[in-house]
C-alpha positions as CSV (number, residue, x, y, z in Angstrom):
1,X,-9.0,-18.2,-1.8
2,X,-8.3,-15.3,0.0
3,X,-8.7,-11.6,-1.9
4,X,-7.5,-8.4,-0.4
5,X,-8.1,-5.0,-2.8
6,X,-5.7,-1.5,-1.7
7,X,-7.3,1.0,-3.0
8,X,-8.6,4.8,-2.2
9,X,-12.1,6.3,-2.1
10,X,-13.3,7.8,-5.5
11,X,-10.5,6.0,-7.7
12,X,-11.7,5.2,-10.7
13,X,-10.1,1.4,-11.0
14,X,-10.4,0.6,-7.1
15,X,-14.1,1.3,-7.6
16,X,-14.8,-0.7,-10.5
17,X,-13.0,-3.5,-9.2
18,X,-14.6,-3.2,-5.7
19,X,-18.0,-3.6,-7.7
20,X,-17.1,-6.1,-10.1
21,X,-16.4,-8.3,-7.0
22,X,-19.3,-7.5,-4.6
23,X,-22.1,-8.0,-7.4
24,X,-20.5,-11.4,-8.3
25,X,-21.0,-12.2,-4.7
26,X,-17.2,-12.7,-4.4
27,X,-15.8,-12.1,-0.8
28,X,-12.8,-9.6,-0.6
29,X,-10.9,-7.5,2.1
30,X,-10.5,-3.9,0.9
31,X,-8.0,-1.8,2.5
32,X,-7.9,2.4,1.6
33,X,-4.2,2.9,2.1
34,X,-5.2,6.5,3.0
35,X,-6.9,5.0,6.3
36,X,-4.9,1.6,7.4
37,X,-1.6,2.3,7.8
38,X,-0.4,-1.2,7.5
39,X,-1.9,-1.2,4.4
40,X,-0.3,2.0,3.1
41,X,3.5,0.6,4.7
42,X,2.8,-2.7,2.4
43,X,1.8,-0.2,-0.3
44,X,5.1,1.3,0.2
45,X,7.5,-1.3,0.4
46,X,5.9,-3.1,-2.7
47,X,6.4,0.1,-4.8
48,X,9.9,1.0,-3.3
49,X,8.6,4.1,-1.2
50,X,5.7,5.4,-3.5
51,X,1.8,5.5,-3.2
52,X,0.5,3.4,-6.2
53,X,-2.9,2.2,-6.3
54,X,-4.6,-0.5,-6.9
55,X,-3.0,-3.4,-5.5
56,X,-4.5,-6.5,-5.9
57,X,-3.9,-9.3,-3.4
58,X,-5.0,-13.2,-4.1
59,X,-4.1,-15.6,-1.8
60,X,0.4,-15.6,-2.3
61,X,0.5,-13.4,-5.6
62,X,0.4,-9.9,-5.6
63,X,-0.9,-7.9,-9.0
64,X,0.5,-4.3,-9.0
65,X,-1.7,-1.6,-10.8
66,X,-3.2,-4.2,-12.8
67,X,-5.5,-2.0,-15.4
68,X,-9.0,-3.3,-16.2
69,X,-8.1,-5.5,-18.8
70,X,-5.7,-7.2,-16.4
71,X,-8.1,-7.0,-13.7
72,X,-10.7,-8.9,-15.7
73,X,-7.9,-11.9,-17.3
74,X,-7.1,-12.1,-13.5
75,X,-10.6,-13.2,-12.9
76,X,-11.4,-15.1,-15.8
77,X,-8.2,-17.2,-15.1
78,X,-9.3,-17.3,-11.8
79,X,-12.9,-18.7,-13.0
80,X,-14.3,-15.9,-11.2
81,X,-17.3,-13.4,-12.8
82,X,-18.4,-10.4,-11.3
């Protein structure tokens, strides 16, 4: 399973999902769209031309601006705990 997070430094989801994921040992690829450019393109074409954050990646399926509660079925369905 491959999981890639877009986020930005200091937002308030990207952060707690960042954490929730590296103290359940869970290996991720984060991306700030503000710094990787192919990031902030995909960013873009996924939110027809707009910066929208976060933008979680696993494996094929893409979860846009899921909120906490989201974030946490996502794991949970995913078997996952942080």
């Amino acid at each position: 399973m491959k999981i890639i997070l877009y986020g930005k430094k200091g937002h308030a989801h990207t952060v707690a999902f960042k954490n929730f994921l590296r103290m359940g040992g869970i290996p991720f690829e984060y991306k700030d769209i503000f710094k990787d450019e192919i990031a902030k393109k995909h960013t873009l074409e996924l939110y027809s031309g707009q910066i929208k954050i976060p933008t979680l990646i696993i494996d094929d399926n893409i979860h846009l601006q899921p909120s906490s509660d989201e974030f946490n079925k996502i794991m949970e369905n995913l078997m996952l705990k942080g």
